[in-house]
LOMAR-396164 format. One record per residue (C-alpha): residue number from 1; residue in three letters; y, z, x negated. Coordinates in pm, 1 decimal, padded with zeros to 6 digits. Last residue first. Layout:
N
+-----+---------+----------+----------+----------+
: num : residuo :        v :        w :        u :
+-----+---------+----------+----------+----------+
: NUM :     ALA :        Y :        Z :        X :
...
+-----+---------+----------+----------+----------+
//
This chain:
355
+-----+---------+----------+----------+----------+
: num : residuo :        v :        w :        u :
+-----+---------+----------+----------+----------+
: 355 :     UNK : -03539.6 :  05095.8 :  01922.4 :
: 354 :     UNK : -03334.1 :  04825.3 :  02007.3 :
: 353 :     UNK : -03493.7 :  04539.1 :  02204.6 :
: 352 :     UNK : -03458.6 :  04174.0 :  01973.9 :
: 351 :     UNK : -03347.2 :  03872.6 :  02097.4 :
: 350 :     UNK : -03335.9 :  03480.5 :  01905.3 :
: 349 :     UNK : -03135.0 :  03224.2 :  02071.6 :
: 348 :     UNK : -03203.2 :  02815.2 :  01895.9 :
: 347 :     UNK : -02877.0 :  02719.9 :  01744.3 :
: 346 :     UNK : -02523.6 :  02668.9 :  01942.8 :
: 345 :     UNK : -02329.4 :  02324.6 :  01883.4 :
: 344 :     UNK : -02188.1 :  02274.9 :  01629.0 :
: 343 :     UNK : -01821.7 :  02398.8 :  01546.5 :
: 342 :     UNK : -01528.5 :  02154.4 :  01407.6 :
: 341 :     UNK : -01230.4 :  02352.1 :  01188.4 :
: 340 :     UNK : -01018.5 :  02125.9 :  01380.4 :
: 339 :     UNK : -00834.8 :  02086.4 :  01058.8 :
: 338 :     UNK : -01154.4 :  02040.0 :  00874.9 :
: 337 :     UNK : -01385.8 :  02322.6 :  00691.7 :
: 336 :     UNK : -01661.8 :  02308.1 :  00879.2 :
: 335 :     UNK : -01789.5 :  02575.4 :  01163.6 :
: 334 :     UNK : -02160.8 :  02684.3 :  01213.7 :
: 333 :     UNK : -02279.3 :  02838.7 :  01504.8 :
: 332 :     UNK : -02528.7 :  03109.9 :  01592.1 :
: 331 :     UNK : -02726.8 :  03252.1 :  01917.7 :
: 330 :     UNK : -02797.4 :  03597.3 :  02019.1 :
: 329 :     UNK : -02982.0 :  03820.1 :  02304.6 :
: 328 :     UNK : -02964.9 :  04157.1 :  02325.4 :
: 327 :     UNK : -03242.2 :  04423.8 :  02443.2 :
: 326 :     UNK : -03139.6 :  04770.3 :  02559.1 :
: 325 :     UNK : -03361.8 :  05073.8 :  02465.0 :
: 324 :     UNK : -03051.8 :  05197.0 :  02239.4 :
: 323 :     UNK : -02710.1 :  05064.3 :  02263.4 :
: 322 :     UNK : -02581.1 :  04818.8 :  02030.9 :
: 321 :     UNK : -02252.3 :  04773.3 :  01810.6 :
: 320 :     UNK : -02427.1 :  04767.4 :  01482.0 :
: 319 :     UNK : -02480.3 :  04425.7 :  01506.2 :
: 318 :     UNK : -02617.2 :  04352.1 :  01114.2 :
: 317 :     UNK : -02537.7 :  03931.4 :  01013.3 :
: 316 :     UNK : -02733.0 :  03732.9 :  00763.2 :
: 315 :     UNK : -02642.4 :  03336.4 :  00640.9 :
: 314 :     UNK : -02350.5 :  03442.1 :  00442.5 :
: 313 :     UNK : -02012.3 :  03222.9 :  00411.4 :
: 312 :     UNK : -01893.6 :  03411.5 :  00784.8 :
: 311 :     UNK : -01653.5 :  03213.0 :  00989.5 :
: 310 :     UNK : -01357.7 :  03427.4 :  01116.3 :
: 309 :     UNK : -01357.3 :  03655.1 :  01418.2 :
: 308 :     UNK : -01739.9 :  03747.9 :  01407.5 :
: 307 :     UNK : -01872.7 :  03880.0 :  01753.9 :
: 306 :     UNK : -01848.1 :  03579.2 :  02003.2 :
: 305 :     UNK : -01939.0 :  03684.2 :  02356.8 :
: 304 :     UNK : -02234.9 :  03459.7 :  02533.4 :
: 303 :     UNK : -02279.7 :  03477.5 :  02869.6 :
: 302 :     UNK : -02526.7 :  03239.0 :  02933.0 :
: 301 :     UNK : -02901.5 :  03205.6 :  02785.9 :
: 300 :     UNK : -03064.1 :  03565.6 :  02831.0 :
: 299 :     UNK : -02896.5 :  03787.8 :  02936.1 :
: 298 :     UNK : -02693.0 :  04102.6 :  02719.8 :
: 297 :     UNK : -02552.5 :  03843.7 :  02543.1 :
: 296 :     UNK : -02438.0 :  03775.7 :  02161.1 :
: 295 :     UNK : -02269.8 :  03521.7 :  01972.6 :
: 294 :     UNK : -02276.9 :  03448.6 :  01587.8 :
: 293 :     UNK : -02011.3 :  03232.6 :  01412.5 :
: 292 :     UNK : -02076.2 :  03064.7 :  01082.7 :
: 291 :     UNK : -01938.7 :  02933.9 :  00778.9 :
: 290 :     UNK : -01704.6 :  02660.8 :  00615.1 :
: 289 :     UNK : -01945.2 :  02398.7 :  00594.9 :
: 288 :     UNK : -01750.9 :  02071.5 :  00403.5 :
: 287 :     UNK : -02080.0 :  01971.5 :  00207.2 :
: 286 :     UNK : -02318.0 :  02016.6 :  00485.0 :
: 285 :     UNK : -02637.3 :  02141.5 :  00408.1 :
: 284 :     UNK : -02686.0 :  02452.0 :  00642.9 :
: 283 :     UNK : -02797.3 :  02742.3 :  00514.9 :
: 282 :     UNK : -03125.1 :  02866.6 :  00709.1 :
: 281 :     UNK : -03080.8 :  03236.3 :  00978.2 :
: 280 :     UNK : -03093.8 :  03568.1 :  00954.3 :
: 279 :     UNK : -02984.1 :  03855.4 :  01203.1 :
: 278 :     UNK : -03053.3 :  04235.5 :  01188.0 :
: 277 :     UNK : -03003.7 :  04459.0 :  01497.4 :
: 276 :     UNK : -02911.7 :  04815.0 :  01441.3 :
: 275 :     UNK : -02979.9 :  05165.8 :  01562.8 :
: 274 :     UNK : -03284.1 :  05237.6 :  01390.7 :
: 273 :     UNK : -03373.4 :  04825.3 :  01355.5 :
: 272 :     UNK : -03427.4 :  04508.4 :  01549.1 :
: 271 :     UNK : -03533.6 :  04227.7 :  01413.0 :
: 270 :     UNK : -03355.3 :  03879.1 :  01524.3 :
: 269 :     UNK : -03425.6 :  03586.6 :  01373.4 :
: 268 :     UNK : -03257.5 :  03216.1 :  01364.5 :
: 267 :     UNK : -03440.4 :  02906.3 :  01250.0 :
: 266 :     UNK : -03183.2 :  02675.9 :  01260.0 :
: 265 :     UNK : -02825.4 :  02644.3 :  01234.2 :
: 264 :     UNK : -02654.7 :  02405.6 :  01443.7 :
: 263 :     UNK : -02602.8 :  02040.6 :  01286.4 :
: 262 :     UNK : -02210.7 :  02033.1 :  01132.1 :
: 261 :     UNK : -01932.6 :  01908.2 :  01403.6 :
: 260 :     UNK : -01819.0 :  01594.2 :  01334.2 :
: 259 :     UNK : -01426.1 :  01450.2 :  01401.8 :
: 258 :     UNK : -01331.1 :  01478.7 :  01103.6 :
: 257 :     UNK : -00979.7 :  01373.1 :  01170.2 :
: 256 :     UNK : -00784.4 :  01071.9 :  01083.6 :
: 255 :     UNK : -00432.7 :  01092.1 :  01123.1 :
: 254 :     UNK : -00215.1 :  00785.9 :  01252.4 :
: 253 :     UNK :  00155.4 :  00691.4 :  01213.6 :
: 252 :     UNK :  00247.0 :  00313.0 :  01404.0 :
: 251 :     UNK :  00596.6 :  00120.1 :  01206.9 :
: 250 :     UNK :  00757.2 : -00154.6 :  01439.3 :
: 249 :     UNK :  00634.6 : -00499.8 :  01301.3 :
: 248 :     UNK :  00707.5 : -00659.6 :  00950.9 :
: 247 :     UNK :  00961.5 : -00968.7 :  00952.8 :
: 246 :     UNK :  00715.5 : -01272.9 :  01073.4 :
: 245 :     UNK :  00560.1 : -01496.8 :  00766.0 :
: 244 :     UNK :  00535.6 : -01900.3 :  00710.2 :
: 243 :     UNK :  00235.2 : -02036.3 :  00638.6 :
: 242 :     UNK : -00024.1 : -01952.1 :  00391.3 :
: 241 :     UNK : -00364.9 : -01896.5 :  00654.6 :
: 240 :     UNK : -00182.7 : -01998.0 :  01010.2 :
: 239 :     UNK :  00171.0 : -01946.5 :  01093.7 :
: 238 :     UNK :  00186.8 : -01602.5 :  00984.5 :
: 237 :     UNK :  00203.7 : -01301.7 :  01205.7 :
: 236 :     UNK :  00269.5 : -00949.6 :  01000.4 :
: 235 :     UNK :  00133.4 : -00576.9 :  01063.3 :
: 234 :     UNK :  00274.3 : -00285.0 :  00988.1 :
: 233 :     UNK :  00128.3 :  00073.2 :  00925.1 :
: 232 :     UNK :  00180.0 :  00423.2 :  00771.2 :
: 231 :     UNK : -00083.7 :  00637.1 :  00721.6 :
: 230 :     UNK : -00124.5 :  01044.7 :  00776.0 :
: 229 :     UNK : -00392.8 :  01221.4 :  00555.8 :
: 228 :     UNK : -00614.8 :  01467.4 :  00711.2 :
: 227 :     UNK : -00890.7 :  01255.7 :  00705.6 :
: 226 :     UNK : -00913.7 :  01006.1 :  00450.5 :
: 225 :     UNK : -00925.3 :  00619.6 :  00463.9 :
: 224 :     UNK : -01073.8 :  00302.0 :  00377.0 :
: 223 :     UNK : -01217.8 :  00216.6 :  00717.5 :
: 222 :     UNK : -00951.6 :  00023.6 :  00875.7 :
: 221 :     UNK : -01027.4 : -00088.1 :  01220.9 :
: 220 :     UNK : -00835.4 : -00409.0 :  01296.0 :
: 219 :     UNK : -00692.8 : -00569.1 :  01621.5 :
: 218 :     UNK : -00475.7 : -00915.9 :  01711.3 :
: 217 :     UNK : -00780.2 : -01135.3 :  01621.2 :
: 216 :     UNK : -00811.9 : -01422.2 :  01343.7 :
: 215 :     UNK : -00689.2 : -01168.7 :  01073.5 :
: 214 :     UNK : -00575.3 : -01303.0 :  00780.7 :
: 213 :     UNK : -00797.6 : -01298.2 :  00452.4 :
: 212 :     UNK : -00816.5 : -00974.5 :  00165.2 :
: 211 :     UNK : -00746.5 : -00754.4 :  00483.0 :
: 210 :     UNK : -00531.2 : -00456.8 :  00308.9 :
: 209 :     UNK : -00241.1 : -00660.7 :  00284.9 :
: 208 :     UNK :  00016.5 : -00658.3 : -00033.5 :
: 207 :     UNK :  00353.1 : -00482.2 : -00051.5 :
: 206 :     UNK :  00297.7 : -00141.2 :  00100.9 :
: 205 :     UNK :  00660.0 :  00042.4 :  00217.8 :
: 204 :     UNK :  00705.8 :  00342.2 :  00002.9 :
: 203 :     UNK :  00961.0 :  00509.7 :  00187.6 :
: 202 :     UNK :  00746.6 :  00553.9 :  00523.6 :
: 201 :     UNK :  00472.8 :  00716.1 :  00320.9 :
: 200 :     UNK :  00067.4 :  00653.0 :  00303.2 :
: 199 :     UNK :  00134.7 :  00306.7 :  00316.3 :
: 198 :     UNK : -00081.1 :  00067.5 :  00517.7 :
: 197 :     UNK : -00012.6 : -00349.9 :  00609.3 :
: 196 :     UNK : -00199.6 : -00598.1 :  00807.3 :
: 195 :     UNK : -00169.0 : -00928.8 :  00781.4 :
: 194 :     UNK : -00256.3 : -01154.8 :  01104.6 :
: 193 :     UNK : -00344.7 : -01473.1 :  01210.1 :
: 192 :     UNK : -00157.2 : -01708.1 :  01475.9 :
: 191 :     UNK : -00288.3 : -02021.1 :  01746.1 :
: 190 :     UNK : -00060.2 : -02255.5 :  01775.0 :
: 189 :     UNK :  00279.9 : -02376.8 :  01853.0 :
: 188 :     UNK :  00443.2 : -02046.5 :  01921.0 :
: 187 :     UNK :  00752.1 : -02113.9 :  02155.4 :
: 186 :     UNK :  01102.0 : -02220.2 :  01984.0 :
: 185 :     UNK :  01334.9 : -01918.8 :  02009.1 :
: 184 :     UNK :  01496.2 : -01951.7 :  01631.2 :
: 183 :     UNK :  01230.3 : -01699.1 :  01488.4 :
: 182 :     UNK :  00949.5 : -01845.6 :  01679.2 :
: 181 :     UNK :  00834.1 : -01700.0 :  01989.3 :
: 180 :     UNK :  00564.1 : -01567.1 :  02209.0 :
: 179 :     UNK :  00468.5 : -01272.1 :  01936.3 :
: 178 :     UNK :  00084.6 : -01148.1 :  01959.0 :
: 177 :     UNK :  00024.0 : -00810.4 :  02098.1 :
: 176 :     UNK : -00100.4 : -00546.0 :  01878.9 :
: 175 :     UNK : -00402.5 : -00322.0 :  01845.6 :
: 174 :     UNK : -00537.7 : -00082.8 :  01467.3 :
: 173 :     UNK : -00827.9 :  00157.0 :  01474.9 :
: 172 :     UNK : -00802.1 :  00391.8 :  01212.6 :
: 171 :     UNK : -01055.3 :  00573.8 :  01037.4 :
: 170 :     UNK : -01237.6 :  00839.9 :  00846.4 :
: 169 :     UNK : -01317.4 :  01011.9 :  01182.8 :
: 168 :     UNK : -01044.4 :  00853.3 :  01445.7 :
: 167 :     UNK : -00691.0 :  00802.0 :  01454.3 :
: 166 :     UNK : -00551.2 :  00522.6 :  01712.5 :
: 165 :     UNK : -00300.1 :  00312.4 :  01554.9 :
: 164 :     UNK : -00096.1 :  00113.1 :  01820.0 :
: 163 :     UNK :  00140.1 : -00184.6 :  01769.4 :
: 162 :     UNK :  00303.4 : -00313.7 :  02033.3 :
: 161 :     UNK :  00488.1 : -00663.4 :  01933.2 :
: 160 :     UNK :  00414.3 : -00869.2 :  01621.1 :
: 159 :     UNK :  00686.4 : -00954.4 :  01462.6 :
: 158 :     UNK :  00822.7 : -01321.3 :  01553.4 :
: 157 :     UNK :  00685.5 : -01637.7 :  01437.1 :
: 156 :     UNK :  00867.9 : -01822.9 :  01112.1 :
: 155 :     UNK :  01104.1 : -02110.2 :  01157.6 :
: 154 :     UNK :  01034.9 : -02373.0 :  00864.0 :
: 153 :     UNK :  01208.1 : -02342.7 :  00543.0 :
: 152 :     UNK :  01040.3 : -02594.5 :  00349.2 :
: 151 :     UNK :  00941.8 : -02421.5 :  00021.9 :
: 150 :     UNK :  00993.0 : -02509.6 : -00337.5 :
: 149 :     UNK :  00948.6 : -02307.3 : -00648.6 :
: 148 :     UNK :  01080.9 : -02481.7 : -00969.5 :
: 147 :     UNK :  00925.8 : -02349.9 : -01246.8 :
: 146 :     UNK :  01115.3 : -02099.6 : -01443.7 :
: 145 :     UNK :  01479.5 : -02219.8 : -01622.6 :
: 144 :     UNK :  01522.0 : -02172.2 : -01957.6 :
: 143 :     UNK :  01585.4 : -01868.4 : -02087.2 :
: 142 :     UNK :  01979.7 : -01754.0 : -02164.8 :
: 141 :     UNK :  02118.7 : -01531.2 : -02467.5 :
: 140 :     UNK :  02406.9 : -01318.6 : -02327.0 :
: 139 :     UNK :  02365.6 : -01054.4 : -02601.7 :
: 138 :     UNK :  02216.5 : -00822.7 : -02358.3 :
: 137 :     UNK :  01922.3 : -01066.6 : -02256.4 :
: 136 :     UNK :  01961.7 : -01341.0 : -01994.5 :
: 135 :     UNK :  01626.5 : -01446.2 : -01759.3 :
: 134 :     UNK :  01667.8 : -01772.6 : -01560.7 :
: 133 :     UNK :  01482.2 : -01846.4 : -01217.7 :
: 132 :     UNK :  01417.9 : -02124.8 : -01022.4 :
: 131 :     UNK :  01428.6 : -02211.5 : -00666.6 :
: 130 :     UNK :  01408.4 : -02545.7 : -00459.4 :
: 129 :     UNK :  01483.3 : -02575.8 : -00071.4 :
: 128 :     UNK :  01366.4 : -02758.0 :  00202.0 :
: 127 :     UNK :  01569.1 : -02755.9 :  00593.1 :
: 126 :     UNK :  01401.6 : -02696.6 :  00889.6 :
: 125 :     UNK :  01563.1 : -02369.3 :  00966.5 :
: 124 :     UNK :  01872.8 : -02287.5 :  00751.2 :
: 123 :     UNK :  01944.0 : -02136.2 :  00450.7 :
: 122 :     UNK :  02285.2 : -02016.2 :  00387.2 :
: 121 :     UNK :  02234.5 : -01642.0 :  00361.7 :
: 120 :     UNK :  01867.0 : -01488.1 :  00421.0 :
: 119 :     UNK :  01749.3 : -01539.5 :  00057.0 :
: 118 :     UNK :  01513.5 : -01163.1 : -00053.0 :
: 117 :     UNK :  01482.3 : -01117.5 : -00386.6 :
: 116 :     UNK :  01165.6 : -00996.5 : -00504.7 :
: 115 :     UNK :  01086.8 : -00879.7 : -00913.0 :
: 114 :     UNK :  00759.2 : -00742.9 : -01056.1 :
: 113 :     UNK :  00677.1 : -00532.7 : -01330.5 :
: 112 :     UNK :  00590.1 : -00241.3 : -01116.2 :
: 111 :     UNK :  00868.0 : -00217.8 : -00969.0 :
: 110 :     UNK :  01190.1 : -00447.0 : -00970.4 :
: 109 :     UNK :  01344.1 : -00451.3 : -00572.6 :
: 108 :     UNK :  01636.7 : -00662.4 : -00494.1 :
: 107 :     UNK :  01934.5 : -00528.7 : -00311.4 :
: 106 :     UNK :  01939.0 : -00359.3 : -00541.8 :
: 105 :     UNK :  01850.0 : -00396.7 : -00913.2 :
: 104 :     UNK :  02093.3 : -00157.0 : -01083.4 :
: 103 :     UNK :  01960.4 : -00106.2 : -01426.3 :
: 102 :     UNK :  01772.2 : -00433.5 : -01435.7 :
: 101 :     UNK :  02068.8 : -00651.5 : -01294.3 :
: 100 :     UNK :  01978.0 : -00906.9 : -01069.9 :
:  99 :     UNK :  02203.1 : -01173.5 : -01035.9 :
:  98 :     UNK :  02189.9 : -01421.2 : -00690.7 :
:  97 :     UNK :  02283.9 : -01732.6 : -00526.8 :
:  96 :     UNK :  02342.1 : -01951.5 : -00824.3 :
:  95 :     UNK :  02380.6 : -02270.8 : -00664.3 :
:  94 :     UNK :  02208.5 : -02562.7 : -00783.8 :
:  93 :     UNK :  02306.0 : -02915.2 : -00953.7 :
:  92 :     UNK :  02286.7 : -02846.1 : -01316.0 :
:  91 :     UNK :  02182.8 : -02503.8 : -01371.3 :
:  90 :     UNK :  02431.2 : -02268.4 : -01495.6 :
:  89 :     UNK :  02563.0 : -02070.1 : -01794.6 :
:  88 :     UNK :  02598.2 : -02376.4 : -02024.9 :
:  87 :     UNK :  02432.9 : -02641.0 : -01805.8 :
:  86 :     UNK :  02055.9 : -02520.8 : -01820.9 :
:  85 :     UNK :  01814.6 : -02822.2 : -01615.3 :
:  84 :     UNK :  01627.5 : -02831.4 : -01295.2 :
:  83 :     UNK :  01382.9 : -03127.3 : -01234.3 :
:  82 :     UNK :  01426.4 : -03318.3 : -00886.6 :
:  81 :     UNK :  01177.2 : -03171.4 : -00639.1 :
:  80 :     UNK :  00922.8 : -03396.4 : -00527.7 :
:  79 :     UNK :  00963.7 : -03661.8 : -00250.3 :
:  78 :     UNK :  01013.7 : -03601.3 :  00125.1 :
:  77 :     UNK :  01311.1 : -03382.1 :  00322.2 :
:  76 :     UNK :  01574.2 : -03432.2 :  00039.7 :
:  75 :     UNK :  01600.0 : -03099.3 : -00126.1 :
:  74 :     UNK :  01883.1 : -02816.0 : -00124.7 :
:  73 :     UNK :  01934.6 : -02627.3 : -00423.7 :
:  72 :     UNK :  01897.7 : -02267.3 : -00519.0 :
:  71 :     UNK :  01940.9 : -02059.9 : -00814.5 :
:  70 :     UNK :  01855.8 : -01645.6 : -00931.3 :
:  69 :     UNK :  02028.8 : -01507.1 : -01195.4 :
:  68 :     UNK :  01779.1 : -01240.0 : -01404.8 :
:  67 :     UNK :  01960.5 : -00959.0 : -01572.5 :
:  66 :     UNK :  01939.5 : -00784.4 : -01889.6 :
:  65 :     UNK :  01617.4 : -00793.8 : -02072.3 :
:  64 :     UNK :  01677.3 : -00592.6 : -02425.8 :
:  63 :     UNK :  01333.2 : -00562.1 : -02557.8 :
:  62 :     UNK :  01237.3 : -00921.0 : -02535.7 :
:  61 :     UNK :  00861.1 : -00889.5 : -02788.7 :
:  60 :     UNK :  00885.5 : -01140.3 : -03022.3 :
:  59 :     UNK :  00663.8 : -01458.9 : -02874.4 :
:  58 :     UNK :  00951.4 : -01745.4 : -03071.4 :
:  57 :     UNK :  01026.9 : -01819.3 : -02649.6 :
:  56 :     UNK :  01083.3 : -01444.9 : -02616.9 :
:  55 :     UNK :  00847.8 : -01235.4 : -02445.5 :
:  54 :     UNK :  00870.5 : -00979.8 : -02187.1 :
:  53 :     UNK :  00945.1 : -01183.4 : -01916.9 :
:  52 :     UNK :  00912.6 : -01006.4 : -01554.4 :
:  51 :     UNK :  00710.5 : -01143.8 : -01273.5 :
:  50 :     UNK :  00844.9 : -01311.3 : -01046.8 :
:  49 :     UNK :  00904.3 : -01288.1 : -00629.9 :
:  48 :     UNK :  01094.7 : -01497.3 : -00391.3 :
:  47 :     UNK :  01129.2 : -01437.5 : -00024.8 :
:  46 :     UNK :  01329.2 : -01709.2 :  00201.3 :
:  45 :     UNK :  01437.7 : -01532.6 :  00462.7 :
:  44 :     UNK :  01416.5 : -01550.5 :  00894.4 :
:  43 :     UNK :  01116.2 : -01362.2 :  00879.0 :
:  42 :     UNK :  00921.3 : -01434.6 :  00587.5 :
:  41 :     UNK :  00906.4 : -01769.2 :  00407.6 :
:  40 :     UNK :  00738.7 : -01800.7 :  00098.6 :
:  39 :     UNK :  00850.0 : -01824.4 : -00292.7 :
:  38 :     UNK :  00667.3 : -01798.3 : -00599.6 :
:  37 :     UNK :  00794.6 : -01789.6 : -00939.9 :
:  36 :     UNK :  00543.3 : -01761.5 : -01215.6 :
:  35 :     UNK :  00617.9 : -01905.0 : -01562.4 :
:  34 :     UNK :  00997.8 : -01711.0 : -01601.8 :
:  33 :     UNK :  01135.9 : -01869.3 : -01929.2 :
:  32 :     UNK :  01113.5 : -01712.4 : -02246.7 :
:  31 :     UNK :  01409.4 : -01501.1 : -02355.1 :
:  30 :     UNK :  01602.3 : -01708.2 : -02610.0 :
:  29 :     UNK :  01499.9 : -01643.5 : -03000.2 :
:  28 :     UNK :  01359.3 : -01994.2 : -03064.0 :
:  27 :     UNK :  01707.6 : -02138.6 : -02977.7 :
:  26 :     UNK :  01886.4 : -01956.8 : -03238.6 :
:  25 :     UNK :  01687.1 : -02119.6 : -03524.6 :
:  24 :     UNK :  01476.5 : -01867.9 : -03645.3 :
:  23 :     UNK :  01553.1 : -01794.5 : -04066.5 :
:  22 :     UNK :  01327.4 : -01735.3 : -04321.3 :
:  21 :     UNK :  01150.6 : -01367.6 : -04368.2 :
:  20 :     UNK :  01371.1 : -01092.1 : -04401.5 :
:  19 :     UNK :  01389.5 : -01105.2 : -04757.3 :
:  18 :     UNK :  01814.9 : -01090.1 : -04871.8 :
:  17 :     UNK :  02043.0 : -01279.7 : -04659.6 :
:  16 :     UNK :  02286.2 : -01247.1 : -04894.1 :
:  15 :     UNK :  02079.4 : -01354.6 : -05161.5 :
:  14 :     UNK :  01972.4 : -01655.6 : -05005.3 :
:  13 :     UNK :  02354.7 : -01733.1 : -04956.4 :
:  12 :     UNK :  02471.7 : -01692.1 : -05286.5 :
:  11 :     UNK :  02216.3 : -01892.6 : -05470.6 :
:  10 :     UNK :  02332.0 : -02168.5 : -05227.4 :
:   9 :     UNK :  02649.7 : -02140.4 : -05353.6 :
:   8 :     UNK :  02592.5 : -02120.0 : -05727.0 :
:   7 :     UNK :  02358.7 : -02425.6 : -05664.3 :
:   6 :     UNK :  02656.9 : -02616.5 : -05468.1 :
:   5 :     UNK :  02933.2 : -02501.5 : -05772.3 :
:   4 :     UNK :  02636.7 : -02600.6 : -06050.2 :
:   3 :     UNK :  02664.9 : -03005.1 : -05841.5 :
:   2 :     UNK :  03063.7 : -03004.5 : -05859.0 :
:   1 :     UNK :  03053.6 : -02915.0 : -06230.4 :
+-----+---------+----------+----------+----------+
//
């Protein structure tokens, strides 16, 4: 009787829980832990950054990522980190120091896939601390802890002082002077290299260098630019190649300009006519040409007047405005299409006598 009751029973069950598959035990549906924590010193803060989980530790896809608590613990000054293990809703022996909710993130930024949290409170110069990193889903479910990140919290050199950006044609030349200090007032002990930093808006502050490897030298010419745009820089010291990171410099605006005038037009004619004098001229090349201006004297080489008001597209021109039996000489231009709207320099003059 007692062993039909248990098979009744167990009937039961499976058919309550009707074909979904067999069951997960609970822990093989946790969000999986965090596999890339980094962390580096910048400024007088410890900066961490992640990227976000979006598997679980079964590899289901974690639709329902809630928060991410953030831990810290002191570490002796030699010897390897001790190993960081889930307590209930902590990690034994660290601090939480931070929880970053997804749908309200600051004062840590989430874009782009990618967490930072910035640790300025309680850490102290010359001291070495471990991180890690546990993701919790909406239910409450908990990952287990990332790798440990560790960093010795050494003072960092001071932002870079000065900064100029001089515009130029399709570039920007970049100077600073170095820092003299640490962070806590110590001098520099050695020599410094450089990140440099562009954003093409003050509220969209650029997160990764433009030189692939620091800068030995406190000056850089960037290249990969547009005219007419205006860029946003910064520049950071570090404490050699991987060490630890100054706070960003004062912000320097720049514009590249075209700067280049087209070539001057060539070839240019003048045959006069019954009351007219007919110009012609080649089409320049340039892709950003705008037009052309033609000038006119009564002598020949100086004293040119400028008869079109606005660039003209065609390459021909009729002076109407001429007196009979006097000769005129002319010149042309051509203008591009920049800001400056540059303008070459004069072509070859061409006269004519009116008849």
């Amino acid at each position: 009787m007692r062993r039909a009751l248990v098979l009744l029973l167990v009937g039961l069950a499976l058919v309550a829980c009707g074909r979904r598959g067999p069951l997960v035990a609970p822990e093989r549906r946790l969000p999986a832990a965090v596999p890339d924590l980094s962390v580096a010193v910048e400024g007088p803060a410890a900066v961490l950054t992640w990227t976000l989980p979006t598997k679980r530790v079964d590899g289901s896809p974690l639709k329902d990522l809630a928060r991410l608590e953030v831990f810290r613990r002191e570490e002796p000054a030699e010897g390897p980190p001790r190993p960081a293990v889930l307590a209930g809703p902590e990690v034994a022996g660290f601090e939480r120091i931070a929880a970053v909710r997804l749908e309200e993130p600051a004062p840590a930024l989430v874009e782009g896939g990618r967490a930072t949290v910035t640790d300025a409170v309680g850490v102290e110069f010359g001291r070495r601390y471990t991180y890690v990193v546990v993701s919790v889903d909406a239910r409450g479910r908990r990952s287990p802890p990332s790798n440990r990140a560790t960093v010795a919290f050494l003072a960092a050199p001071r932002p870079p002082e000065g900064l100029r950006a001089t515009a130029g044609d399709r570039q920007v030349r970049l100077a600073w002077q170095p820092p003299a200090t640490l962070e806590d007032g110590s001098p520099v002990p050695g020599p410094l290299v450089y990140q440099v930093f562009r954003s093409d808006s003050p509220d969209r502050p650029a997160t990764r260098p433009l030189n692939p490897e620091p800068l030995a030298s406190p000056s850089f010419t960037d290249l990969g630019v547009r005219n007419d745009v205006t860029y946003v820089y910064t520049v950071r010291a570090l404490l050699g190649p991987g060490g630890a990171a100054s706070r960003p410099s004062e912000a320097a605006r720049a514009t590249p300009e075209d700067l280049t005038p087209p070539a001057a037009p060539r070839n240019l004619s003048a045959v006069a006519g019954p009351g007219a004098i007919l110009l012609a001229w080649e089409a320049g090349t340039e892709p950003d040409l705008a037009g052309y201006h033609v000038y006119r004297s009564s002598v020949p080489g100086r004293g040119y007047e400028r008869l079109t008001t606005a660039p003209r597209r065609e390459t021909t021109y009729q002076d109407t405005a001429v007196t009979r039996g006097r000769t005129y000489y002319y010149v042309v231009t051509a203008v591009d299409g920049s800001r400056r709207a540059n303008e070459s320099v004069p072509s070859a003059e061409a006269s004519a006598t009116v008849r």
